[in-house]
C-alpha positions in Angstrom: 191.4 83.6 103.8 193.7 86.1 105.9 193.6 89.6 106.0 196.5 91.6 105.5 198.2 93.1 108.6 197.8 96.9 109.2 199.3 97.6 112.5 203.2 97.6 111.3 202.0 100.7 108.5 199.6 102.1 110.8 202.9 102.2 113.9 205.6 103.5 111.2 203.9 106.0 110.5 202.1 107.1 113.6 205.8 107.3 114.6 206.3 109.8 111.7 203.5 112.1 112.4 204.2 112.1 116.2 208.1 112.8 115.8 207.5 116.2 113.3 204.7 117.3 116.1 207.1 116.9 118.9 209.6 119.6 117.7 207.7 122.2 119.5 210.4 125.3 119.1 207.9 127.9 121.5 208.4 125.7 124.8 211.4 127.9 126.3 209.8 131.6 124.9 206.3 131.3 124.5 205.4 132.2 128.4 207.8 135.2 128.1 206.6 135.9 124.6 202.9 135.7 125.4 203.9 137.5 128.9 205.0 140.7 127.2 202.0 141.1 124.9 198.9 140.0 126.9 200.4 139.6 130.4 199.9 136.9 133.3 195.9 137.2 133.6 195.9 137.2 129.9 197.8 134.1 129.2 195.5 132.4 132.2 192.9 133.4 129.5 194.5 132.4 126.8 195.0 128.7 128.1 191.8 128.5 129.7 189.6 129.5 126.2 191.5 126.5 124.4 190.9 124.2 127.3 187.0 125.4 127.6 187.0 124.9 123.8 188.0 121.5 124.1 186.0 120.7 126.3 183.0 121.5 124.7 184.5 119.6 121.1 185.8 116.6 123.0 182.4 114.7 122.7 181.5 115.3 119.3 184.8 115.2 117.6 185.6 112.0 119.5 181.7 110.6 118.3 183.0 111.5 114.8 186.3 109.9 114.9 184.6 106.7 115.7 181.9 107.8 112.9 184.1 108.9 110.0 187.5 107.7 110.7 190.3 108.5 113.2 192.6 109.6 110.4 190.3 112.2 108.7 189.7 114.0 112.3 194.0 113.5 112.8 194.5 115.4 109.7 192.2 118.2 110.1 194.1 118.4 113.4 197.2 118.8 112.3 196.4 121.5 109.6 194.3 123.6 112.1 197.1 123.4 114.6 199.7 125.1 111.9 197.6 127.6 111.3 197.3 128.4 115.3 201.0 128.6 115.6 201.7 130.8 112.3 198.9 132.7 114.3 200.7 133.3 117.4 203.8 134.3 115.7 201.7 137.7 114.3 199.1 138.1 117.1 199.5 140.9 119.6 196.0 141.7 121.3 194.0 139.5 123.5 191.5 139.2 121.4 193.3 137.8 118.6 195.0 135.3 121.2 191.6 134.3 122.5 191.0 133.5 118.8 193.9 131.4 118.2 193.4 129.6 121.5 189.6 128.4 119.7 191.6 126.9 116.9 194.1 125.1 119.4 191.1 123.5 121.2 190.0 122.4 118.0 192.9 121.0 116.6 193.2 118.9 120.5 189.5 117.9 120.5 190.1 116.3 116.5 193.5 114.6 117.6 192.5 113.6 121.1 192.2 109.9 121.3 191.8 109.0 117.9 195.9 108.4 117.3 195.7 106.3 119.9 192.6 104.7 118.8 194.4 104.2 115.3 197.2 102.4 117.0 195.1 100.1 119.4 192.3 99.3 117.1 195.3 98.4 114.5 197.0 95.9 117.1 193.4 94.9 117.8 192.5 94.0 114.4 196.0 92.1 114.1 195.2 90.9 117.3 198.6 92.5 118.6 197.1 94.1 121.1 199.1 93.0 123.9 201.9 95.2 122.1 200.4 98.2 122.2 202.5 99.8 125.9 205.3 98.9 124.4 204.8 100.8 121.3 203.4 103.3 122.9 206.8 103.3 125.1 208.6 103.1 122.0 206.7 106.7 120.6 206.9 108.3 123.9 210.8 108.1 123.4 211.2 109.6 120.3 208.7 112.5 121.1 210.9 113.3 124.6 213.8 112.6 121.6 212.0 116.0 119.0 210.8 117.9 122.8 214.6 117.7 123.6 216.3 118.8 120.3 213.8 121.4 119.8 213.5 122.7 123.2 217.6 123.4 123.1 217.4 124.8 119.6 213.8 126.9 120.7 215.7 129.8 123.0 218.2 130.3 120.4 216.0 130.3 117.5 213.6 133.0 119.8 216.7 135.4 120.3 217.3 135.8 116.8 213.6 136.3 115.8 211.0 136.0 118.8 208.7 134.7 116.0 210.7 132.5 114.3 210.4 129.2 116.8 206.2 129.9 116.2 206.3 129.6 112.6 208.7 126.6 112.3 206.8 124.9 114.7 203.5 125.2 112.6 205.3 124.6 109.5 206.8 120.9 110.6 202.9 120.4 111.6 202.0 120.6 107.9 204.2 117.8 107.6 202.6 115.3 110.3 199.1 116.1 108.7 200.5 115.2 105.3 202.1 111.9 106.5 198.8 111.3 108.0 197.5 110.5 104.7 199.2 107.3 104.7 197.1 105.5 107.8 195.1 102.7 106.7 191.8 103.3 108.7 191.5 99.9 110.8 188.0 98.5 110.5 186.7 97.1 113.8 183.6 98.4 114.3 182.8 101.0 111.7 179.7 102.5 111.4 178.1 104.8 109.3 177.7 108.7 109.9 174.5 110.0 110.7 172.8 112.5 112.9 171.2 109.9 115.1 174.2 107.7 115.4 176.6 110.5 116.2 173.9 111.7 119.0 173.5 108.1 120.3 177.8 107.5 119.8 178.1 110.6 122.1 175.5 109.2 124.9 177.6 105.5 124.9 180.5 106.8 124.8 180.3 108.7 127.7 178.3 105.7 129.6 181.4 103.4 128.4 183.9 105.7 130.8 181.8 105.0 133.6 179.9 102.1 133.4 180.9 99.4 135.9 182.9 100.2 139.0 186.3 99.2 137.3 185.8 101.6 134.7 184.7 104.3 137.2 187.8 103.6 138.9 190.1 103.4 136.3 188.3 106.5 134.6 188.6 108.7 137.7 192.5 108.2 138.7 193.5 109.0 134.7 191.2 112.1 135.3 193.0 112.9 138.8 196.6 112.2 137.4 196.0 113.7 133.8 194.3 117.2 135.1 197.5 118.1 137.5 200.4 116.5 135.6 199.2 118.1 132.5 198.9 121.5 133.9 202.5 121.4 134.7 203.3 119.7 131.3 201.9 122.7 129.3 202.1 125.9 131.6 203.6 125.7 135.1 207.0 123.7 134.6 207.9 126.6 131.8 206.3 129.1 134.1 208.6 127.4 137.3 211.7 127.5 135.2 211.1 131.5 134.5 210.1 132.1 138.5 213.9 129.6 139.4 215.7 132.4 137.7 216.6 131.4 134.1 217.0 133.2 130.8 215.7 131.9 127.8 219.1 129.7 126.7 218.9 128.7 129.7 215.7 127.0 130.1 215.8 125.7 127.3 219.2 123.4 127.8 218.0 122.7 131.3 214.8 121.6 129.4 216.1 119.5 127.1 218.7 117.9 129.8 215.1 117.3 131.7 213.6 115.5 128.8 216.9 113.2 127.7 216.8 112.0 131.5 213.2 111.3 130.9 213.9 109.5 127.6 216.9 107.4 129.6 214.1 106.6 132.0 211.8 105.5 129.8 214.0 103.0 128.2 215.5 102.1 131.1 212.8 102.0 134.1 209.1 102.6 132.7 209.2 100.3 129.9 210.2 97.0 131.9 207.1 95.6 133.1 208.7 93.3 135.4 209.2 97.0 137.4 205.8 98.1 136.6 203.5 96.0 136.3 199.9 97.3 137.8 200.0 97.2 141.4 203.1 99.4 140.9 201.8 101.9 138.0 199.2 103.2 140.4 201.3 103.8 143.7 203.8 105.5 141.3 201.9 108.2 140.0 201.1 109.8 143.6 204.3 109.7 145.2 206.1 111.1 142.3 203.7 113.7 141.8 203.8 114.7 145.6 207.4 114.9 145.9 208.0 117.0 142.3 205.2 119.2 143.7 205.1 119.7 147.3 208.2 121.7 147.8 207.9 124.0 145.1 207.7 127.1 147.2 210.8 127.0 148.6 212.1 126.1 145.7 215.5 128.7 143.7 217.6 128.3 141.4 219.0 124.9 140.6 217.8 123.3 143.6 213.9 123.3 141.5 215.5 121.6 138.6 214.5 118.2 140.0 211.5 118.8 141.3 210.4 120.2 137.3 211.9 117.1 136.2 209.7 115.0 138.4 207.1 116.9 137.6 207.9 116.8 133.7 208.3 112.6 134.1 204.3 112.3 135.7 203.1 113.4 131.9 205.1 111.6 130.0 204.1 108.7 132.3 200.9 109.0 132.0 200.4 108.5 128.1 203.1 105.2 128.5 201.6 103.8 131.6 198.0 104.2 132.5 197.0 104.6 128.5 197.4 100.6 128.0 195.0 100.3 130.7 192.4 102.9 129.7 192.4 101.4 126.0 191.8 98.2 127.5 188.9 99.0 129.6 187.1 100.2 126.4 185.2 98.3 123.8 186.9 99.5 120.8 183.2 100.5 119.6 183.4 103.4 121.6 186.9 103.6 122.7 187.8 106.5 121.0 184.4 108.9 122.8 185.6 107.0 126.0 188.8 108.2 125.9 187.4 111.8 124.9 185.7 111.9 127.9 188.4 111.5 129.6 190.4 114.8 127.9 187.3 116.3 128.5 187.1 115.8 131.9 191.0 116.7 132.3 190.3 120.0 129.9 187.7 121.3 132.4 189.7 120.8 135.5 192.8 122.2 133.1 190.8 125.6 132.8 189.5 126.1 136.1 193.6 125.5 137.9 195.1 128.4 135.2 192.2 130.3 135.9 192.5 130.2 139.2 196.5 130.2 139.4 196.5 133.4 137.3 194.5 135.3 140.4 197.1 133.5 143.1 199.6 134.3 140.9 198.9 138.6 140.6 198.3 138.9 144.1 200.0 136.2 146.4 202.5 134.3 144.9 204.5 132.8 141.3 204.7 129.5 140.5 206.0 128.1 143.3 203.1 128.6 145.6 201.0 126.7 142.4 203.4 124.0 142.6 202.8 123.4 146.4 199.3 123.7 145.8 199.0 121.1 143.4 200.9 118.9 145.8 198.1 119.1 148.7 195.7 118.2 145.6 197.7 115.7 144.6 198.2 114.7 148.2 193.6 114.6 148.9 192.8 112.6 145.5 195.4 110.5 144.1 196.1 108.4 146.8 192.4 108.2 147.2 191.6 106.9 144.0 194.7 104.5 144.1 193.4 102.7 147.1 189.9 101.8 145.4 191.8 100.5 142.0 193.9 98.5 144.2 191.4 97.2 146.5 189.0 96.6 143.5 191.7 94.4 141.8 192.6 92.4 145.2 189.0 91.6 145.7 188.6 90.7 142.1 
């Protein structure tokens, strides 16, 4: 008797539902935007509540995905991120920012790790599994693909109506939570919701992450790499951009040249696993982060282009490189808490840094001097946590 094959559904349309969330129209305004209403110590705020909020959902949401189904939590996602963004086109206080941030830390917490879990647990059931980096490759390419168009169009779109790139980015969101409908919910491992399974999901979950030394290992370089490139991915490259010297138009064609050089190499470079195969994954990620980051305070002008584009490739590396081996490490039974722990993890050093950069930022510096700080981090733990993964896979 064979089963019939749900990875090829499952793939087509998590490429849907990834695309119409990629068209993020706020990336070149929302910092100026936000700026103007609330101000520098309030946006740290802002970011910080959504991060803090995650945090504290990341656990029980991810419990619940494995309990209930990925897609259910994917859906809800989606719908409570459009509302967030329809939010932030209307909001003008801190409060009501602080409010919106909640439902943006919600809407993370639902989605984070259950797509992917959707996608590997698919292959996994197919037993395809060995495809999933280069599907993943394949997604990450047509998300730079909807970042780039809609990054170009976003500074236009905000000069007409400063609200207008909000509420057509929460709009298109409404669209990836009703294609989300289609998944076919793989079935490895399903278990039945209760209290006392989602208390005891929760508690392996987390023990999965950091069980043996190898997952330890793994577990901590993702954290490392994920809490500063995604930093930079959601608030300091737009913030550097702004601090370089460029208008609104501007940032967001020098955006969207960033992200089609990232898109050329992704096909090109990180995708070839020939060029990166392990070993070479894990030096990558620290020297590329040290030289985006390092330099950044004396940094103008066009000269920081590169060094935000370096910085912009360490994110998008992340989800294509290191996510095959995080999913891999991971029984599937509790791959999808696992990998929550993980966000959660990266969400609590997320908050602390924008915290912490909006003081630096009002009294000693801009962006620049965060960028070089985030270098010497960079600089005192990747490296660090490189050498054990590489020494753990010699000696094994």
């Amino acid at each position: 008797m064979t089963t019939k094959q749900i990875a090829p559904r499952n793939i087509k349309i998590f490429y849907w539902t990834e695309f119409w969330r990629s068209l993020v129209f706020i990336i070149p305004v929302w910092i100026a935007v936000l700026n103007e209403r609330i101000g520098v110590a309030g946006i740290s705020i802002y970011l910080a509540v959504g991060f803090v909020t995650q945090l504290i959902l990341e656990l029980p949401t991810g419990a619940l995905a494995d309990l209930i189904g990925r897609k259910k939590t994917v859906i809800l996602g989606h719908i409570i991120d459009a509302l967030q963004y329809l939010g932030m086109a209307f909001a003008t206080t801190l409060p009501q920012f602080a409010l919106l941030s909640v439902l943006s830390g919600t809407a993370e917490a639902l989605r984070s790790g259950s797509l992917e879990a959707i996608v590997y647990d698919s292959l996994k059931q197919d037993k395809r599994e060995s495809e999933y980096k280069k599907i993943m490759s394949a997604q990450g390419i047509r998300f730079q693909i909807g970042l780039m168009v809609s990054t170009a169009l976003g500074g236009f779109m905000g000069n007409y109506w400063e609200r207008l790139p909000f509420i057509a980015t929460g709009l298109l969101l409404f669209i990836s939570a009703g294609i989300s409908i289609w998944f076919i919910e793989p079935t490895i491992d399903s278990e039945k919701f209760g209290l006392r399974n989602y208390l005891r999901q929760i508690k392996w979950g987390v023990i999965e992450a950091f069980k043996t030394k190898d997952h330890r290992d793994i577990s901590l370089y993702y954290i490392a790499v994920g809490g500063i490139s995604w930093m930079c991915a959601t608030y300091f490259n737009d913030s550097m951009l702004i601090d370089l010297g460029f208008a609104a138009e501007q940032r967001g064609v020098i955006a969207a040249g960033l992200r089609l050089v990232n898109i050329i190499l992704l096909y090109k470079v990180l995708t070839n696993e020939k060029i990166f195969n392990f070993r070479r994954t894990i030096i990558f990620f620290p020297i590329l982060m040290s030289v985006a980051l390092l330099p950044g305070w004396w940094l103008d002008g066009y000269w920081g282009v590169p060094f935000v584009g370096m910085a912009m490739m360490s994110s998008t590396a992340r989800w294509i490189l290191l996510g095959k081996y995080t999913n891999a490490a991971y029984s599937s039974k509790y791959r999808a808490t696992a990998i929550s722990t993980l966000s959660m993890a990266i969400g609590l050093i997320y908050a602390v840094g924008v915290l912490v950069s909006g003081v630096v930022m009002k009294h000693w510096g801009d962006t620049r001097l965060i960028y070089s700080m985030l270098g010497i981090i960079t600089i005192l733990t990747v490296p660090y946590f490189s050498y054990r993964l590489l020494h753990a896979k010699n000696t094994n």
